[in-house]
PDB file of N, CA, C, O and CB in Angstrom:
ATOM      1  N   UNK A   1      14.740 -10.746  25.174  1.00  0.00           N
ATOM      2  CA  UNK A   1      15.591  -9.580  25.068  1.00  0.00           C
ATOM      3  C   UNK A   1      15.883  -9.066  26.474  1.00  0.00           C
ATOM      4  O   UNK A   1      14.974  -9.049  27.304  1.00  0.00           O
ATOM      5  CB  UNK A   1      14.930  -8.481  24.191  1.00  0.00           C
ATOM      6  N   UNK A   2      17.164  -8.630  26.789  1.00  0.00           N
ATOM      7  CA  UNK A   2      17.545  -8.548  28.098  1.00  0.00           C
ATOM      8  C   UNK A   2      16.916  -6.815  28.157  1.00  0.00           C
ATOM      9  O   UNK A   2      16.741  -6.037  27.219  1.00  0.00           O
ATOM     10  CB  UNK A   2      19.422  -8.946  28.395  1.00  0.00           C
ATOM     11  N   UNK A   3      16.691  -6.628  29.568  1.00  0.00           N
ATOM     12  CA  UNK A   3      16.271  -5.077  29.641  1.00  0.00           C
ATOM     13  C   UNK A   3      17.397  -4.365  30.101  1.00  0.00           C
ATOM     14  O   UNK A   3      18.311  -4.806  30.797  1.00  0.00           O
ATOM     15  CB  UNK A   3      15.039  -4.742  30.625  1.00  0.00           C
ATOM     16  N   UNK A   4      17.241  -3.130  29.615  1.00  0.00           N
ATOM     17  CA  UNK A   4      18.363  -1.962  30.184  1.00  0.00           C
ATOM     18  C   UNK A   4      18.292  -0.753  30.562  1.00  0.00           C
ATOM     19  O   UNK A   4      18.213   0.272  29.885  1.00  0.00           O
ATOM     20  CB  UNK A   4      19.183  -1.682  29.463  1.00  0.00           C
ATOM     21  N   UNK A   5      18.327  -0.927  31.885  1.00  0.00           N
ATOM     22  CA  UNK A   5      17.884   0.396  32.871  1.00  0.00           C
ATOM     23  C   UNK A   5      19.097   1.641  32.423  1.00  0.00           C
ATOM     24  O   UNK A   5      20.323   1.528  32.442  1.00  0.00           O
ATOM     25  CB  UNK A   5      18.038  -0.108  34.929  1.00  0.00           C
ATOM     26  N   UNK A   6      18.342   2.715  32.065  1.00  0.00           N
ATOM     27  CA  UNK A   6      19.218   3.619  32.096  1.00  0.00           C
ATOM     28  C   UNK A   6      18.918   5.220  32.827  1.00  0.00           C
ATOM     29  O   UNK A   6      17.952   5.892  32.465  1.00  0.00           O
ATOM     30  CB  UNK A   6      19.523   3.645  30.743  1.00  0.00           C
ATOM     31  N   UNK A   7      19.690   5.599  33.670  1.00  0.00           N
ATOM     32  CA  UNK A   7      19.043   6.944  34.573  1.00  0.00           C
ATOM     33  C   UNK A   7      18.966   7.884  34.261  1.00  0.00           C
ATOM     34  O   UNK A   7      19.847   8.436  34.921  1.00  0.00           O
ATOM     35  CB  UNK A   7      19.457   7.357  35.547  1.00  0.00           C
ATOM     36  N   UNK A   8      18.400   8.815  33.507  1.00  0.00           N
ATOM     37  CA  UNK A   8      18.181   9.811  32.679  1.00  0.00           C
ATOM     38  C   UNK A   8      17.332  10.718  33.533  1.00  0.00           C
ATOM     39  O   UNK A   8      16.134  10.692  33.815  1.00  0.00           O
ATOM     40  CB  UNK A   8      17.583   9.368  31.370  1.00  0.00           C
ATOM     41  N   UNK A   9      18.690  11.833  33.978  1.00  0.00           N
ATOM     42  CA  UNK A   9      18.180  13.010  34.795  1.00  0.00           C
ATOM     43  C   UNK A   9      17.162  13.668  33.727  1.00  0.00           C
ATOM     44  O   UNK A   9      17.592  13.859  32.589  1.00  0.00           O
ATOM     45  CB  UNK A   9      19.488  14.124  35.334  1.00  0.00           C
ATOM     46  N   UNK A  10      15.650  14.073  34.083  1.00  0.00           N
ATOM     47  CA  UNK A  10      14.919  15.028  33.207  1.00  0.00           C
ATOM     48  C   UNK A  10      15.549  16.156  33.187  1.00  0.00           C
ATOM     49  O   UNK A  10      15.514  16.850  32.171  1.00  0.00           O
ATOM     50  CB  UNK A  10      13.599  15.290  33.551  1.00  0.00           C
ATOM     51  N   UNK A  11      16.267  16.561  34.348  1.00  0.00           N
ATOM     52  CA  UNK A  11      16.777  18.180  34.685  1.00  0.00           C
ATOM     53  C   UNK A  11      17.753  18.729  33.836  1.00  0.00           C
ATOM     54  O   UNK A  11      17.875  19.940  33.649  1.00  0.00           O
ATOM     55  CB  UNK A  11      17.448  18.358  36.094  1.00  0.00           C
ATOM     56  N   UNK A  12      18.588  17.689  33.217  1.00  0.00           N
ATOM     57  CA  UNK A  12      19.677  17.537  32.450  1.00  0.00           C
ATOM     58  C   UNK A  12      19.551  17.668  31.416  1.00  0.00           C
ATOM     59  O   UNK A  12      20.518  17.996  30.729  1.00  0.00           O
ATOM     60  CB  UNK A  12      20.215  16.666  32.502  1.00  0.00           C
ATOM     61  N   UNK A  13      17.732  17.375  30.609  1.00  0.00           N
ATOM     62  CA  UNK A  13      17.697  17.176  29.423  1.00  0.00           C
ATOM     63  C   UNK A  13      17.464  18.746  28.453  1.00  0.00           C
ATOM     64  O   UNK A  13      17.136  19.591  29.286  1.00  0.00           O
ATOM     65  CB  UNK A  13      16.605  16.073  29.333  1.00  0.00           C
ATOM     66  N   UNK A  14      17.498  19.163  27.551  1.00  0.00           N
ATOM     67  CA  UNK A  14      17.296  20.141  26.977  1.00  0.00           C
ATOM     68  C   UNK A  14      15.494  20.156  26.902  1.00  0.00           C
ATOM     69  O   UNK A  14      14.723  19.196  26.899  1.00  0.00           O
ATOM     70  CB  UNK A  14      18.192  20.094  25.666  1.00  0.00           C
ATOM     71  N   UNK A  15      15.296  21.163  26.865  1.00  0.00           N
ATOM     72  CA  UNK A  15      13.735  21.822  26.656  1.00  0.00           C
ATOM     73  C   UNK A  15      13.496  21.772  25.121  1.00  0.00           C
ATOM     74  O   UNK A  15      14.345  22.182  24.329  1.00  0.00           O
ATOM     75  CB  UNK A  15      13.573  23.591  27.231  1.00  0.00           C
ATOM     76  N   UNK A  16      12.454  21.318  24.786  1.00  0.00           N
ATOM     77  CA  UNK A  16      11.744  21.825  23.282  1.00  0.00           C
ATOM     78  C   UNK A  16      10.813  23.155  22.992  1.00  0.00           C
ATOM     79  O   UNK A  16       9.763  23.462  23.557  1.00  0.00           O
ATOM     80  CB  UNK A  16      10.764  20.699  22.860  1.00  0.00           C
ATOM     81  N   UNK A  17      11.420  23.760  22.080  1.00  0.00           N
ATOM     82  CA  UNK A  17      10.501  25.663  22.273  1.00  0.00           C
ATOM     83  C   UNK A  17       9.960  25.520  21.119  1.00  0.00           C
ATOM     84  O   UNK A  17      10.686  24.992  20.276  1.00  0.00           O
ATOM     85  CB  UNK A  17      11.535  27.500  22.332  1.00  0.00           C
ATOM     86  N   UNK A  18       8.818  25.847  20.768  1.00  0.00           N
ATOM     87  CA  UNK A  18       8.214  26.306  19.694  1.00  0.00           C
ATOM     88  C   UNK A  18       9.352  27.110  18.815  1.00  0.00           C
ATOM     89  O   UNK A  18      10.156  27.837  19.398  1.00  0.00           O
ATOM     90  CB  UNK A  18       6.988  27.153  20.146  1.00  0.00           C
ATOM     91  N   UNK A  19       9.381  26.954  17.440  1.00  0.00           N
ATOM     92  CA  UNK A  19      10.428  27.815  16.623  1.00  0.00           C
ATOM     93  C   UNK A  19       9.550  29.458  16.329  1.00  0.00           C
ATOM     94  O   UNK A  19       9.989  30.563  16.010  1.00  0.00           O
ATOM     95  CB  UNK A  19      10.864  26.819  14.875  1.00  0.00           C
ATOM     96  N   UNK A  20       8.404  29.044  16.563  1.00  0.00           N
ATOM     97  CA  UNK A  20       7.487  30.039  16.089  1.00  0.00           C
ATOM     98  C   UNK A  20       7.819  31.227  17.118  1.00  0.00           C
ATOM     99  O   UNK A  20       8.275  32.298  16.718  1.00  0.00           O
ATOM    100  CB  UNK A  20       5.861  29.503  16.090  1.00  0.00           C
ATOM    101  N   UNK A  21       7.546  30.950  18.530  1.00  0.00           N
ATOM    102  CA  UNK A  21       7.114  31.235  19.151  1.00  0.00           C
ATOM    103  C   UNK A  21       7.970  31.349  20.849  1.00  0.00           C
ATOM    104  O   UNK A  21       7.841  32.103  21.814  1.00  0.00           O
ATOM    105  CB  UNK A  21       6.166  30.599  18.756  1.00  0.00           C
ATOM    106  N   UNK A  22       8.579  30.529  20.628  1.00  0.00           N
ATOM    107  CA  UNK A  22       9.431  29.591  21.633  1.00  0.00           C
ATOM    108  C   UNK A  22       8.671  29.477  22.899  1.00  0.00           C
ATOM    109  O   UNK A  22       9.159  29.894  23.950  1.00  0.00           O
ATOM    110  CB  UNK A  22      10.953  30.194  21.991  1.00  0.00           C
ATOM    111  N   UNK A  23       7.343  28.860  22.842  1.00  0.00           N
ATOM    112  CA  UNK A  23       6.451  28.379  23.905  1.00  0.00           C
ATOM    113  C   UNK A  23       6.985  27.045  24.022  1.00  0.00           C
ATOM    114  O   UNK A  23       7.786  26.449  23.303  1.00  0.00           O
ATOM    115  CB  UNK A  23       4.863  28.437  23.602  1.00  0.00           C
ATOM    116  N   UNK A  24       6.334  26.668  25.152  1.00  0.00           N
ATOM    117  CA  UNK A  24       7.438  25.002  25.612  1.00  0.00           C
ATOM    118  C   UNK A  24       6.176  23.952  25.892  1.00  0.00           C
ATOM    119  O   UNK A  24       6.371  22.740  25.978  1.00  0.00           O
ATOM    120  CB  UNK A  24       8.739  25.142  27.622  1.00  0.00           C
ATOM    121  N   UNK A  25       4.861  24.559  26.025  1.00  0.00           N
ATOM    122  CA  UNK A  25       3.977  23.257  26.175  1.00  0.00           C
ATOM    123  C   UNK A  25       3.106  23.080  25.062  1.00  0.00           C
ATOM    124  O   UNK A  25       2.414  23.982  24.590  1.00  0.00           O
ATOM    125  CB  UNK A  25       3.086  23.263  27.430  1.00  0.00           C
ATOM    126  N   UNK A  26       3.146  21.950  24.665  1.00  0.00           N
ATOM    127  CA  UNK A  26       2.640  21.109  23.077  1.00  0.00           C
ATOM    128  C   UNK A  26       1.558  19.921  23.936  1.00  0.00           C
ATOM    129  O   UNK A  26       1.591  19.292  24.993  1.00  0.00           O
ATOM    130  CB  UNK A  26       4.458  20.020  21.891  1.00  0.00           C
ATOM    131  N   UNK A  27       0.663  20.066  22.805  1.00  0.00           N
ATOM    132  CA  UNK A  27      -0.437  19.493  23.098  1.00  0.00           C
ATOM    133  C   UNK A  27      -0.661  18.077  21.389  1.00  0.00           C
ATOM    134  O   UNK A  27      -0.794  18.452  20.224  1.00  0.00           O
ATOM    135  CB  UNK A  27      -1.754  21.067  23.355  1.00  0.00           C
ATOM    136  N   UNK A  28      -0.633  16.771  21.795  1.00  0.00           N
ATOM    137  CA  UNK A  28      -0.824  16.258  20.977  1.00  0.00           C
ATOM    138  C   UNK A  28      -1.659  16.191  19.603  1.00  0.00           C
ATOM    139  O   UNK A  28      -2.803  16.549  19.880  1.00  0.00           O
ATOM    140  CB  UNK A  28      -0.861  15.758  21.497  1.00  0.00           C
ATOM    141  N   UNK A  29      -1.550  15.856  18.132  1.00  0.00           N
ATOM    142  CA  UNK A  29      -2.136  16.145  17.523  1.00  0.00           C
ATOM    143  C   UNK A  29      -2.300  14.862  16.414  1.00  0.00           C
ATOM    144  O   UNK A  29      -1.651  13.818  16.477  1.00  0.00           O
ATOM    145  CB  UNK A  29      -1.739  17.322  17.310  1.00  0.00           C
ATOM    146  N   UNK A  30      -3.080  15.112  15.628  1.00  0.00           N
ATOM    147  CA  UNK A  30      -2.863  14.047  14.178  1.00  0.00           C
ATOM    148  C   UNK A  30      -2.919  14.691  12.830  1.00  0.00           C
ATOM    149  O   UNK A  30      -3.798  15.479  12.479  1.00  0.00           O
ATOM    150  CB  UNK A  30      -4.091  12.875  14.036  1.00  0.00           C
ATOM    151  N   UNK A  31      -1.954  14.309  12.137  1.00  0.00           N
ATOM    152  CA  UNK A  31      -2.066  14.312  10.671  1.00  0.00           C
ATOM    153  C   UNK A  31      -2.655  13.259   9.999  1.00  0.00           C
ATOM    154  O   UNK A  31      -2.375  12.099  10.302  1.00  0.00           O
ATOM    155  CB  UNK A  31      -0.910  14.423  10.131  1.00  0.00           C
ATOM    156  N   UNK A  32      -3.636  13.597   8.902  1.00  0.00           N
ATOM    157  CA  UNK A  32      -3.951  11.973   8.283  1.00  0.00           C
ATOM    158  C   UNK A  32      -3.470  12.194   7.110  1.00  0.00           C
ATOM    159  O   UNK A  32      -3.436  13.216   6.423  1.00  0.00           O
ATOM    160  CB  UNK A  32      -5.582  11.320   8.151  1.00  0.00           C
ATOM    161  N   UNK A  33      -2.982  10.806   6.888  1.00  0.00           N
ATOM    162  CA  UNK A  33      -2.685  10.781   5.617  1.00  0.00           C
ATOM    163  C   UNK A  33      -3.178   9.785   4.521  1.00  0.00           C
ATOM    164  O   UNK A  33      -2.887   8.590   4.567  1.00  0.00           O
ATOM    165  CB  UNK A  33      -1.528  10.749   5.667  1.00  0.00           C
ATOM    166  N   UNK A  34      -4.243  10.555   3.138  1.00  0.00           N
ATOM    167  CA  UNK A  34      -5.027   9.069   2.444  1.00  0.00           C
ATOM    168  C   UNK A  34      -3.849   8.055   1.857  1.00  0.00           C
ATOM    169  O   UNK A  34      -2.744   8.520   1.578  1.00  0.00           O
ATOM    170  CB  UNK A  34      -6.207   9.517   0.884  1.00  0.00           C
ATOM    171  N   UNK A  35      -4.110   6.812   1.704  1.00  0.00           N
ATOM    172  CA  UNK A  35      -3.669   6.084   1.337  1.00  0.00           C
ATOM    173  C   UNK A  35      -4.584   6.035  -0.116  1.00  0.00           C
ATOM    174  O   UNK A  35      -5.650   6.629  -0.277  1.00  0.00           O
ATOM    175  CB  UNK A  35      -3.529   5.128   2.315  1.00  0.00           C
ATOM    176  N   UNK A  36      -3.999   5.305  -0.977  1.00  0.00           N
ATOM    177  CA  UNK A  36      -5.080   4.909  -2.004  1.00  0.00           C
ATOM    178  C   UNK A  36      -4.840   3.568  -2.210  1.00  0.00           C
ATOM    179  O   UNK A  36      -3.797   3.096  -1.759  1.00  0.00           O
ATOM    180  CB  UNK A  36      -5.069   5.682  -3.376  1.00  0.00           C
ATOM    181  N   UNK A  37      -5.905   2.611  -3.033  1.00  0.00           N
ATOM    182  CA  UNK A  37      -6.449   1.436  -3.075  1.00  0.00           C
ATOM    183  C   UNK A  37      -4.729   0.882  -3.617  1.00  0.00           C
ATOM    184  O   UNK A  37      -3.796   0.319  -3.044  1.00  0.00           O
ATOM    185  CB  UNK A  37      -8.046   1.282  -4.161  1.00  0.00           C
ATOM    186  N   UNK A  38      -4.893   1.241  -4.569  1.00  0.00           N
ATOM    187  CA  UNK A  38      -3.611   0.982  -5.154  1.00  0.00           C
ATOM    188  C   UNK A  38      -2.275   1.156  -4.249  1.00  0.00           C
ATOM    189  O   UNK A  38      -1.256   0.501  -4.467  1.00  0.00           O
ATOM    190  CB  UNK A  38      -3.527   1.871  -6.307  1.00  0.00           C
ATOM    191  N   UNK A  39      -2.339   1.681  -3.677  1.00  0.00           N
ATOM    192  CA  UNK A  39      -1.077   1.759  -2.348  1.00  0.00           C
ATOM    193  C   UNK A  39      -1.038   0.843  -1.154  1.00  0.00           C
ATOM    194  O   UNK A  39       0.019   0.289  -0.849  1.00  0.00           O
ATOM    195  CB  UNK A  39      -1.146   3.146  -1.563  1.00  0.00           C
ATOM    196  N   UNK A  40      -2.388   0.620  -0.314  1.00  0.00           N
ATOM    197  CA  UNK A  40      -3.272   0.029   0.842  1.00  0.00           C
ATOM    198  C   UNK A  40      -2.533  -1.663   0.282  1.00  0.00           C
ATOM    199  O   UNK A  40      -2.519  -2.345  -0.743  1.00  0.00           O
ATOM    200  CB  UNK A  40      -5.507   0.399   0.675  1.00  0.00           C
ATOM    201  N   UNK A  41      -1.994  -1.734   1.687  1.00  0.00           N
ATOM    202  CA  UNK A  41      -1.457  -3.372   1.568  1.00  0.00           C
ATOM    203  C   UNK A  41      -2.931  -4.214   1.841  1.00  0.00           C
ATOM    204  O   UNK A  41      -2.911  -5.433   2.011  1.00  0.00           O
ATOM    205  CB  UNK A  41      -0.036  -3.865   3.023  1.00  0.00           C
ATOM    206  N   UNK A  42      -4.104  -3.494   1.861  1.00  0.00           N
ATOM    207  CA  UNK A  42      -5.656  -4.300   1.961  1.00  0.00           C
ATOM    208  C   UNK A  42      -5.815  -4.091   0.676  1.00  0.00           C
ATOM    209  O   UNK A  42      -6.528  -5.027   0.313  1.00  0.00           O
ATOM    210  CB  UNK A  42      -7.043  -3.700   2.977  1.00  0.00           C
ATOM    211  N   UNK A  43      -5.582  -3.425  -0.240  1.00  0.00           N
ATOM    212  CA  UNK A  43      -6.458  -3.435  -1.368  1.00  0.00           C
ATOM    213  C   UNK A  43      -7.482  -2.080  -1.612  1.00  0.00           C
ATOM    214  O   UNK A  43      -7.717  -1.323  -2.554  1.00  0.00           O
ATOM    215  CB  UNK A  43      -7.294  -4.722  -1.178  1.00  0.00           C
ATOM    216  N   UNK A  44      -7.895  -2.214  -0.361  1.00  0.00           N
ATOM    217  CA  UNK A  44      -8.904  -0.776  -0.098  1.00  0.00           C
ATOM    218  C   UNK A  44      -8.458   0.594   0.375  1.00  0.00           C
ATOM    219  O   UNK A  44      -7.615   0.649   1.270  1.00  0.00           O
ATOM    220  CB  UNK A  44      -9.904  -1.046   0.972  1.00  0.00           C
ATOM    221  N   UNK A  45      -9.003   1.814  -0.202  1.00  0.00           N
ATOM    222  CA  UNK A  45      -8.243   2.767   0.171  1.00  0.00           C
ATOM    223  C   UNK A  45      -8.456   3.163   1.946  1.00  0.00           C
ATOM    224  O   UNK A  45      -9.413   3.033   2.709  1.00  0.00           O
ATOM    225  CB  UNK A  45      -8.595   3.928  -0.869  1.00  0.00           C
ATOM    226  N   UNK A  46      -7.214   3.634   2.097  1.00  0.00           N
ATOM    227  CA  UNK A  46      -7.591   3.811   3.803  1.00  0.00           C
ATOM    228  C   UNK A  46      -7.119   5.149   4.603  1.00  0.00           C
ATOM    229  O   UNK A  46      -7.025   6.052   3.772  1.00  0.00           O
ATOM    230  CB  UNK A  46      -6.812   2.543   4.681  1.00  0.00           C
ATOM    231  N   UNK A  47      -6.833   5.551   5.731  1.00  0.00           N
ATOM    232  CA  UNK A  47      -6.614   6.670   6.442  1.00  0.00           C
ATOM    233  C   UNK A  47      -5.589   6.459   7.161  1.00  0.00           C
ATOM    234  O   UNK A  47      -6.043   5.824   8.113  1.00  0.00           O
ATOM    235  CB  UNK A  47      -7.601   7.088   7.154  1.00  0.00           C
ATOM    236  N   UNK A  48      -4.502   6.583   7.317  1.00  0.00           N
ATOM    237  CA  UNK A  48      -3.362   6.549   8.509  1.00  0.00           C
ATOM    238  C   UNK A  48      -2.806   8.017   9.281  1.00  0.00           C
ATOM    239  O   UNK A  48      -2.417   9.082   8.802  1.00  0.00           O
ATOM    240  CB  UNK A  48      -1.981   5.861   7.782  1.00  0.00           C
ATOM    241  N   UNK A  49      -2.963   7.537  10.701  1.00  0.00           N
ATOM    242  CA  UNK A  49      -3.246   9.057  11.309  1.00  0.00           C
ATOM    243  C   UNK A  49      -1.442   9.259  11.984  1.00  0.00           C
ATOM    244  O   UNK A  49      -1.013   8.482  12.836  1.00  0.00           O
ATOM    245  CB  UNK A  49      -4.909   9.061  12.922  1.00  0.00           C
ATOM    246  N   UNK A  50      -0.699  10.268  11.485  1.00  0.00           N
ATOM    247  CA  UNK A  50       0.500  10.207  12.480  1.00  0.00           C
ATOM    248  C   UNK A  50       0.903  11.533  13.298  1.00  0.00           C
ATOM    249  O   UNK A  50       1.150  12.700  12.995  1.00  0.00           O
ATOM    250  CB  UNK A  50       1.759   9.792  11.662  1.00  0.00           C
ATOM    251  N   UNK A  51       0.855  10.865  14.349  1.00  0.00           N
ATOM    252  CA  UNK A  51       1.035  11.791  15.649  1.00  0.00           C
ATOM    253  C   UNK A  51       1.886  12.960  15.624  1.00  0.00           C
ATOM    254  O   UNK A  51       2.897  12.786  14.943  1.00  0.00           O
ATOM    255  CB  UNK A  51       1.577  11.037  16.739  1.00  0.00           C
ATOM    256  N   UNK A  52       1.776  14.167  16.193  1.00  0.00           N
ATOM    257  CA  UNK A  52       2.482  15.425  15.868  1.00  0.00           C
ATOM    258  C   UNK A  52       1.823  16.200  17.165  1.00  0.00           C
ATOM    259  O   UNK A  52       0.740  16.083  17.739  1.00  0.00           O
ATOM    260  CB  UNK A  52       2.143  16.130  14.179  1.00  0.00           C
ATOM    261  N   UNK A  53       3.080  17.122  17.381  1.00  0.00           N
ATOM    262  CA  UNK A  53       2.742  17.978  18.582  1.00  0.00           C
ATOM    263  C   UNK A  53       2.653  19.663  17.930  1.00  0.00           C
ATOM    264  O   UNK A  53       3.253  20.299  17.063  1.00  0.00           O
ATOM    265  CB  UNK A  53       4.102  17.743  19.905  1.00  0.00           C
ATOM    266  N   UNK A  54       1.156  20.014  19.243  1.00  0.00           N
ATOM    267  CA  UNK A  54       1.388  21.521  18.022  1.00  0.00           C
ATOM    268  C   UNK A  54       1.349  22.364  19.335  1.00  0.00           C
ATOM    269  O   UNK A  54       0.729  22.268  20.394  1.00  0.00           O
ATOM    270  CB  UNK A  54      -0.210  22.070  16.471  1.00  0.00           C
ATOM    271  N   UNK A  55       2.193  23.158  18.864  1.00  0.00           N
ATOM    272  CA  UNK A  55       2.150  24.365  20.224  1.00  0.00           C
ATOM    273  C   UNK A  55       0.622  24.980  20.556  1.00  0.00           C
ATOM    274  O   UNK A  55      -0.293  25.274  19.787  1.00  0.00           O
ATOM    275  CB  UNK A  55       3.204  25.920  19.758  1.00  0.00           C
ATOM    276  N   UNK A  56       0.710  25.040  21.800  1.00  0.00           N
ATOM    277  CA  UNK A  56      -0.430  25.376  22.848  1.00  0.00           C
ATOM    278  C   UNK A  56      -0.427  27.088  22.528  1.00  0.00           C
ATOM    279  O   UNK A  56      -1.480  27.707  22.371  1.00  0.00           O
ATOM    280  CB  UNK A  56       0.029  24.852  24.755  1.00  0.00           C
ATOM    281  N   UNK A  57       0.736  27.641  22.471  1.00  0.00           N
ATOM    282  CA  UNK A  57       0.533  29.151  22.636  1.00  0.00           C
ATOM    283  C   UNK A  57       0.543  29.586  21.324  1.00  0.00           C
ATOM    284  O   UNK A  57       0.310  30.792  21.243  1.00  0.00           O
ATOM    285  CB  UNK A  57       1.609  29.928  23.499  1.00  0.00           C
ATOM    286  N   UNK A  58       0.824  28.750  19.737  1.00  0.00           N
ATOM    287  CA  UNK A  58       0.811  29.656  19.042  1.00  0.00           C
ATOM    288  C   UNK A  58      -0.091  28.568  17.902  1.00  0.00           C
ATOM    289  O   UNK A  58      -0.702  29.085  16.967  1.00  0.00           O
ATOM    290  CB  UNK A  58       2.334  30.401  18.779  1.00  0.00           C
ATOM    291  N   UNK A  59      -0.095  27.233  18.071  1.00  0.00           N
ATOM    292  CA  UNK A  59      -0.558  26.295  17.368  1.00  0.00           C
ATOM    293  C   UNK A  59       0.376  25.961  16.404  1.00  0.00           C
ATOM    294  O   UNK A  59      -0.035  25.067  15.665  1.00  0.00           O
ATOM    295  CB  UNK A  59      -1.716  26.586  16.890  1.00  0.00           C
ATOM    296  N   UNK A  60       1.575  26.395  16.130  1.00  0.00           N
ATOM    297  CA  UNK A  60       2.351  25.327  15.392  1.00  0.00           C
ATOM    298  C   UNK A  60       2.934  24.573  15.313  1.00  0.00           C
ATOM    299  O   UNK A  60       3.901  24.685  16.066  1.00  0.00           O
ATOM    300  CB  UNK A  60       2.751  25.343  14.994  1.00  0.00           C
ATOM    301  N   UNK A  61       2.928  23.193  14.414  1.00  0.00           N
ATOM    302  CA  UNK A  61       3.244  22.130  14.502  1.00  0.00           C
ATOM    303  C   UNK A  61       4.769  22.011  14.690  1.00  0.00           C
ATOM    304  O   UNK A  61       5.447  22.774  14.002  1.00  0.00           O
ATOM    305  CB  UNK A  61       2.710  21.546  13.529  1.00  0.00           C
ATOM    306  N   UNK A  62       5.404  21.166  15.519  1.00  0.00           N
ATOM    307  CA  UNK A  62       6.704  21.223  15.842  1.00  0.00           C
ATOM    308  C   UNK A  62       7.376  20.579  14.713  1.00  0.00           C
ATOM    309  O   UNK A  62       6.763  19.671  14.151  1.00  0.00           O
ATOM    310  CB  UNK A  62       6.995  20.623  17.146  1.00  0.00           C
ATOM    311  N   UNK A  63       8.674  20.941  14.243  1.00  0.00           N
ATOM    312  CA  UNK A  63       9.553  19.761  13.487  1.00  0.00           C
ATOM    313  C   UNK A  63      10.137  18.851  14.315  1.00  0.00           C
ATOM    314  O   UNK A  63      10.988  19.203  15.132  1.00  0.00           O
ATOM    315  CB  UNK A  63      10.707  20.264  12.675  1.00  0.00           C
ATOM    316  N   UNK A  64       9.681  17.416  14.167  1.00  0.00           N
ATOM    317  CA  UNK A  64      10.351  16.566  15.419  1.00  0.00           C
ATOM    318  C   UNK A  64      12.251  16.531  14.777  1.00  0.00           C
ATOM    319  O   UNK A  64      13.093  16.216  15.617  1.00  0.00           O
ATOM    320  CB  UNK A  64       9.360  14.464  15.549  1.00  0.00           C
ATOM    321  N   UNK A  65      12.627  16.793  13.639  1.00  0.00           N
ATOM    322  CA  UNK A  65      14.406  16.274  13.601  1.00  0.00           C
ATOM    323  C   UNK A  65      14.905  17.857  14.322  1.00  0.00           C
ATOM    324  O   UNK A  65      16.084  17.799  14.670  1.00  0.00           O
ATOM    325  CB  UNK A  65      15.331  15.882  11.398  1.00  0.00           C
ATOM    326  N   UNK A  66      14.370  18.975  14.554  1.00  0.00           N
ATOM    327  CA  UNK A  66      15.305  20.079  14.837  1.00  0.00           C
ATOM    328  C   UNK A  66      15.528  19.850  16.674  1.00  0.00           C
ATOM    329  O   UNK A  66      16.265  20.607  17.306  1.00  0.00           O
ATOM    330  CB  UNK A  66      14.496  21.794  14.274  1.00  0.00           C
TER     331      UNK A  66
END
């Protein structure tokens, strides 16, 4: 696969604000979510953890589509 450099001023880019709160620094997080046996492409029931950012100043979880 060919690579493709592209220059993406940060300065240019829009800021993400807390909706809560409109704080701007987010600290990584996890949601888990159970799987069950019957669902689990193993057979066995299992845990899948998916990543989410939650605000630092107020703790709420961001909506990543807004």
């Amino acid at each position: 696969m060919d690579n493709i450099n592209v220059n993406i001023n940060p300065e240019e880019l829009r800021d993400v604000e807390c909706e809560a709160c409109e704080g701007n620094l987010f600290t990584p997080s996890f949601l888990i979510k159970k799987v069950s046996a019957i669902q689990s492409p193993t057979g066995q029931a299992m845990m899948i953890p998916i990543q989410v950012f939650r605000c630092d100043n107020c703790g709420e979880v961001i909506d990543p589509s807004s």
